[in-house]
N, C-alpha and C positions, 0 to 999 in steps of 0.2 A: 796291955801292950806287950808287957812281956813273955807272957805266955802264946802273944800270936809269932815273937819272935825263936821263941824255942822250938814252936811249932813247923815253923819254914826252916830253917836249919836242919831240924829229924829229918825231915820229908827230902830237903837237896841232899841231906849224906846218903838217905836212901836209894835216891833215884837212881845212882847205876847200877844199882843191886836189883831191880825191880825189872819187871818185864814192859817192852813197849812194843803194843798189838798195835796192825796198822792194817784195814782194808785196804791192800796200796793201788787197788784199781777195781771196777766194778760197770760190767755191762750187762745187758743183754743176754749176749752169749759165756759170760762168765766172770771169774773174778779171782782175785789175789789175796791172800792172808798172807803179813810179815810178822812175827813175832822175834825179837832180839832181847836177849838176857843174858847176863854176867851169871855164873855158876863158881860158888870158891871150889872147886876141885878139877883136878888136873882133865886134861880131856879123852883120854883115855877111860875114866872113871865115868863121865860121863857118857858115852858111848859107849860101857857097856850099861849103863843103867836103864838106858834108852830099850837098850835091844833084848840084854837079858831076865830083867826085871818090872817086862812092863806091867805085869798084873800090878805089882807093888806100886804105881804111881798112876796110872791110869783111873780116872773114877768111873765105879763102876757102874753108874747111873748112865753110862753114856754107852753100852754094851747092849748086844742083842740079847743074849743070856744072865743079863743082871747081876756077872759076877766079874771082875776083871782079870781076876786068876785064870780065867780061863782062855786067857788071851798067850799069842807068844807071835816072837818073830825071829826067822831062820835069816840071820844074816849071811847068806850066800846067794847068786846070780841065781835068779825065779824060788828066792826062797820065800815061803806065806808069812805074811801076816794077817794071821786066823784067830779064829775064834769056835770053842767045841760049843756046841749047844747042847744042854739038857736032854737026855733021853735018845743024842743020837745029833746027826746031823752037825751042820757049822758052817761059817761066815769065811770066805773069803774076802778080807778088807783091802788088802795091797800084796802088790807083789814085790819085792826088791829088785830093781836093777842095776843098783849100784853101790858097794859099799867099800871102805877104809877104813879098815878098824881107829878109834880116835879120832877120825877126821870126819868124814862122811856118809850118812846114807840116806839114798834116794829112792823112792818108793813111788811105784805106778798103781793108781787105785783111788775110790772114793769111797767114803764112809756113812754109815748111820741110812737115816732116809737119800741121802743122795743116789746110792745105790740103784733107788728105783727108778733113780732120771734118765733121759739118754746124755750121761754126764760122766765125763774121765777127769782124773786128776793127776799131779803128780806132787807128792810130798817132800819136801827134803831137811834134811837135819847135816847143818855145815857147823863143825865145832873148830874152835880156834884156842892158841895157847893168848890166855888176857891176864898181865898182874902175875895175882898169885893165885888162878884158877884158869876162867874157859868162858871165852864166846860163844853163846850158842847162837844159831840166825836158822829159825825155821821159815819157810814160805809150803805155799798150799796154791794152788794154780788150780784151778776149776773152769771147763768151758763143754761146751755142750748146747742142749737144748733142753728148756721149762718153757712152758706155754708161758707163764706169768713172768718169764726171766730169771734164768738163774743169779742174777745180780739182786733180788729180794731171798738168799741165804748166805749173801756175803757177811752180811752182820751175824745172825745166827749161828754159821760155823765160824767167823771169827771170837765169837764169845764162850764156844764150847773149845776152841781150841789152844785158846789164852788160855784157860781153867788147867785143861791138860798139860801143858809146859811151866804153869805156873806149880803145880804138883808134882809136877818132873823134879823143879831146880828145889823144891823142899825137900825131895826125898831125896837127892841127892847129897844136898846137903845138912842135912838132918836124920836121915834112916827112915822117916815118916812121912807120904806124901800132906796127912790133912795137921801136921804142927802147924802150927802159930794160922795165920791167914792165908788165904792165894796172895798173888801178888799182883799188883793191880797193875792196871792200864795207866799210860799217861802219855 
């Protein structure tokens, strides 16, 4: 009994440290990812870690080119986020349309297999000053057309995309995106 009681205690001091993934809506025609997490560092730091270092948090399992390093994004108005491929070539994943440094950016585009859909998206990364670190609240808007509905990859990229922010706020915080665990859903 005691040990399920230290057990609940860990886990509620953890929880606002932890990330909470939310499909927060899901049709047909498309769908929503909300992920919200607590970051200890300032939000500046944030926000560039996001923009200047995304090889470094990024997995790179989830990449066309199977390396994350080869990823970047130009935080300025229609600036890429690309990806070089191997031997030539590369990925347009989004475009920027909107950024504040520390605070916000917004990003017009979809990712991975979506790409192949008739499906647009638009990303956004809203940082907030929380405590003694950073709100972060990403959403991911998906709508379009899939024969089978795009609301059977609402789950799929909310899982891959929890992964990535979960990776984000370790490397952040830590130097390392893959320290200790991801951080889980709840």
């Amino acid at each position: 009994m005691r040990s399920k009681i230290l057990i609940a205690v860990i886990l509620c001091s953890l929880a606002p440290v932890m990330a909470r993934a939310d499909v927060a809506d899901s049709a047909a025609n498309g769908f929503t990812v909300k992920i919200v997490t607590e970051i200890h560092a300032a939000p500046a730091a944030v926000y560039d870690k996001i923009v200047h270092n995304v090889g470094d948090w990024w997995r790179s399992e989830h990449t066309f080119s199977g390396d994350a390093h080869n990823l970047s994004i130009e935080d300025k108005p229609m600036g890429c986020f690309c990806e070089k491929l191997p031997k030539g070539g590369g990925v347009r994943h989004a475009e920027v349309v909107m950024y504040a440094p520390g605070k916000t950016l917004v990003m017009s585009g979809v990712f991975g297999p979506l790409q192949r859909l008739g499906a647009a998206g638009a990303l956004s990364f809203a940082i907030s000053p929380s405590g003694d670190g950073s709100k972060l609240e990403v959403t991911f808007t998906v709508g379009g057309y899939f024969p089978a509905g795009l609301n059977t990859w609402a789950t799929p990229v909310d899982n891959v995309l929890t992964e990535q922010i979960a990776r984000l706020k370790t490397y952040v915080e830590t130097g390392n995106a893959s320290a200790g665990s991801d951080a889980k859903k709840r």
